[in-house]
C-alpha positions, 0 to 999 in steps of 0.5 A, spaced: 174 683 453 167 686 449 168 693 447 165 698 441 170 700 438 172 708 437 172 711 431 179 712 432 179 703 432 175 703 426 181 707 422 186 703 425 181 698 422 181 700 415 189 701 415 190 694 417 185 690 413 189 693 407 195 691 410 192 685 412 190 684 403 198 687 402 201 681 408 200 674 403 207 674 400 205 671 393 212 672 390 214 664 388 222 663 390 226 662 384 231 657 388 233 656 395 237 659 399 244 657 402 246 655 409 239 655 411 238 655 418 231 656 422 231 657 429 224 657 432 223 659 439 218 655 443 211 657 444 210 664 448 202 662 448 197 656 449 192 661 446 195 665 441 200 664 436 206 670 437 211 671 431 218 676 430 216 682 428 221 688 428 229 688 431 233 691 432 241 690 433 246 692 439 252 687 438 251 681 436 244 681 439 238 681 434 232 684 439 225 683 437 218 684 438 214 679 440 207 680 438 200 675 436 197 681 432 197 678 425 194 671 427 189 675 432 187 679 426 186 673 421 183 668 427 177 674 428 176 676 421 180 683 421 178 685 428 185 690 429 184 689 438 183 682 437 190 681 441 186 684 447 182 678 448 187 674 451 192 676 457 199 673 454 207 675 455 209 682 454 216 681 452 222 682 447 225 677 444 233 675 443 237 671 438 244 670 439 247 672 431 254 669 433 251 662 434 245 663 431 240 660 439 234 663 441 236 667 448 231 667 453 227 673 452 225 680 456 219 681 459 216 689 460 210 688 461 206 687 468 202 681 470 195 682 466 198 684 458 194 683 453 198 687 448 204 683 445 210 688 443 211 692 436 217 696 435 223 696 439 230 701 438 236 700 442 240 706 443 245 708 448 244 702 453 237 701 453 232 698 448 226 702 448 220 698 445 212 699 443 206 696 445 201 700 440 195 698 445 198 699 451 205 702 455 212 702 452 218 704 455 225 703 455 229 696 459 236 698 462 241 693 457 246 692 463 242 691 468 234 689 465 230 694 469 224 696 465 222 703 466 215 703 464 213 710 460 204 710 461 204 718 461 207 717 452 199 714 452 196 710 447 198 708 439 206 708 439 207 705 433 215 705 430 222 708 433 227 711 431 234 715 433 233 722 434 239 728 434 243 727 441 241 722 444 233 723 443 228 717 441 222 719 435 216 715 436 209 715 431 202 716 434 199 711 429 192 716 431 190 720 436 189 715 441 183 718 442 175 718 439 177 721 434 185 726 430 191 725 427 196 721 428 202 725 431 210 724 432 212 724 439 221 727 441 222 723 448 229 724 452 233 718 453 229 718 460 223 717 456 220 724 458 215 727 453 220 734 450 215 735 444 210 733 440 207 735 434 199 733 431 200 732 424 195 734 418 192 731 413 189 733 406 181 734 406 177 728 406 182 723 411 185 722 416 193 721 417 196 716 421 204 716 421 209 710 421 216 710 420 220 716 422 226 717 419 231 724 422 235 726 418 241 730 420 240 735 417 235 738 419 228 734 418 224 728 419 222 724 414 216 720 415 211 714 413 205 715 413 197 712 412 192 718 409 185 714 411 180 717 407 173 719 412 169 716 405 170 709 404 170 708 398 176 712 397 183 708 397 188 709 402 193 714 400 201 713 402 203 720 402 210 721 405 211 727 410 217 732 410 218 735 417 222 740 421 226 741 428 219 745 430 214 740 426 212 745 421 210 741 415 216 742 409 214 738 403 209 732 402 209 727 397 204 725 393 206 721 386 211 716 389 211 712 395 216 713 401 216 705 403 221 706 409 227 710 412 233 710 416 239 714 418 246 710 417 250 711 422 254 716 417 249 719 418 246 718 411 239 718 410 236 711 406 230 711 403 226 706 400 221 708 394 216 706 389 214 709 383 209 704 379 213 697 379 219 700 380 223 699 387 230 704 388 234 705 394 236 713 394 241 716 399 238 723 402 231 724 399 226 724 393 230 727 389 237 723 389 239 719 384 236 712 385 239 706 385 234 701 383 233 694 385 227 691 383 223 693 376 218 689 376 216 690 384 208 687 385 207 693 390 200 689 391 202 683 396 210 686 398 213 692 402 219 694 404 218 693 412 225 694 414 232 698 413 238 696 417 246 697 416 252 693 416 259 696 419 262 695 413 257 701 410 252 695 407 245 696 407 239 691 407 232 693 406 228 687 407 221 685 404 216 681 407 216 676 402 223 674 404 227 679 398 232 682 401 237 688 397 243 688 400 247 694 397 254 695 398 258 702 398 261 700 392 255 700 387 254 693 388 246 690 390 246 682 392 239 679 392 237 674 397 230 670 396 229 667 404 224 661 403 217 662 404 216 657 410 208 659 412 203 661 406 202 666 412 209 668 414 212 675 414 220 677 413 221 684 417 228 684 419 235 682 416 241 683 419 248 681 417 253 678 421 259 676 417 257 673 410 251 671 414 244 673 414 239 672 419 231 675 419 226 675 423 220 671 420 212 673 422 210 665 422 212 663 430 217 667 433 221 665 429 229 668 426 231 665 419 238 665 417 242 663 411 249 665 407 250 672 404 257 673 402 258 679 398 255 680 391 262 680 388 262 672 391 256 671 390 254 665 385 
């Protein structure tokens, strides 16, 4: 597949080779972890090589992308639409939590996909995932029926859950020549309720990541502020919105690195300030809870929060760190190994006192022990 690529790949482009500088996890792991056990699935490709991304639980099933994006983008020297050259499975993976097995995956995409999967939600039923490069949409959980969503276009990057049942989506660009990025309100059919073109600083461009409602009232989001001069760095502004998309609040001098509602409806927010890692409950001006005080904000990032039925929260780094915070103060400090100089963590679930995370180095889960802080040794 030949193509010049757009001004809007070339912002891709340049957000993903620092991305790409950021993805070598250089943090050397102190001991190994206990009751480790990997679970690799076999090789979706004889072309490329596919790895776990983003999940998502329902139950004791961990739901994740399957996408060849990272090592595409290496194999070619930082071409962001190197994914493309291949036709390949367009599916979501599954991985059994109670018996830690590999389940057969989900294909959603036609015959012909190039483009793996990048980000998946389950909610009310249904899984919904995106593609970035090509069609999202929803699969019906009871029935397997995937409900393809080509009218949403190009770029869908990150989910969340909405107010009543909707579903948040990131346009990471405008999916066009050239534009900001946007954030899309689908209904739980997938049909298009709004959709609002963000704004960015004079000299960039904005493209959203992570949305993050919060119920009351606004939508926190994640963001690459890409300057239109090359010489100038990448900003991560964080963006405050409200229910109509009316710009609130913009955050300049900390880094909103992710954000997730809890099902008790608090808002989780992962941020950075110089070195310094802190988990705050509700916005930028909370108390914080710090995790990390020498955080190398160079080679890590916080790629995922998830949350536990006992009120825990689990932030997962891509170098294998995980924060576990327990309700009651508590912080519990878990190293996954670094089984491939390549490899990227995304997301960690618990299940029991057990942890398991998808791991970007084959399409891999990795599971190990997690007892709460208290009984930690």
């Amino acid at each position: 597949m030949r193509c010049r690529p757009s001004w809007q790949q070339v912002l891709v482009a340049l957000a993903l080779s620092h991305w790409l500088a950021a993805c070598a996890p250089r943090i050397e792991i102190a001991r190994p972890a206990r009751g480790l056990h990997v679970v690799t699935e076999p090789a979706p490709s004889r072309d490329e090589r596919y790895c776990a991304w983003y999940g998502t639980r329902d139950g004791d099933v961990l739901y994740f992308g399957e996408s060849p994006f990272w090592s595409a983008l290496r194999a070619s020297g930082g071409n962001p639409r190197a994914d493309l050259a291949h036709e390949g499975p367009q599916r979501v993976g599954r991985f059994d939590l109670r018996n830690e097995v590999m389940l057969p995956p989900i294909e959603v995409g036609p015959p012909g996909s190039r483009s793996g999967t990048w980000d998946v939600l389950a909610q009310g039923g249904r899984l919904y995932y995106t593609t970035f490069f090509e069609q999202s949409g929803f699969v019906e959980l009871a029935t397997g029926a995937v409900h393809r969503l080509p009218q949403l276009g190009p770029a869908l990057n990150e989910l969340a859950p909405g107010s009543q049942g909707q579903v948040v989506i990131t346009r990471y660009g405008s999916g066009r020549e050239t534009g900001n990025g946007s954030v899309l309100w689908i209904d739980r059919d997938g049909v298009l309720l709004s959709e609002h073109v963000l704004s960015a600083p004079a000299g960039y461009t904005v493209a959203p990541k992570t949305p993050a409602w919060d119920p009351r009232g606004s939508l926190w989001l994640t963001t690459d502020l890409l300057a239109l001069d090359p010489r100038e760095p990448t900003r991560r502004d964080a963006y405050r919105l409200d229910a109509e998309g009316r710009l609130l609040a913009r955050v300049e001098d900390e880094e909103l690195q992710f954000a997730a509602t809890g099902p008790d409806g608090a808002l989780q927010m992962a941020w950075r300030r110089d070195r310094e890692l802190s988990l705050r409950v509700g916005g930028e001006d909370a108390p914080r809870r710090v995790l990390d005080r020498d955080f190398p904000s160079e080679h890590d990032f916080v790629q995922d929060i998830q949350f536990a039925p006992e009120g825990r929260v689990v932030l997962t780094r891509w170098s294998g760190i995980v924060h576990v915070a327990g309700p009651g103060g508590d912080t519990l400090r878990i190293e996954l190994p670094r089984l491939d100089p390549d490899g990227l963590y995304y997301t960690g679930v618990l299940q029991g006192e057990r942890l398991c995370a998808t791991y970007c180095a084959d399409v891999s889960v990795v599971c190990v022990d997690a007892p709460p802080a208290g009984r930690a040794r």
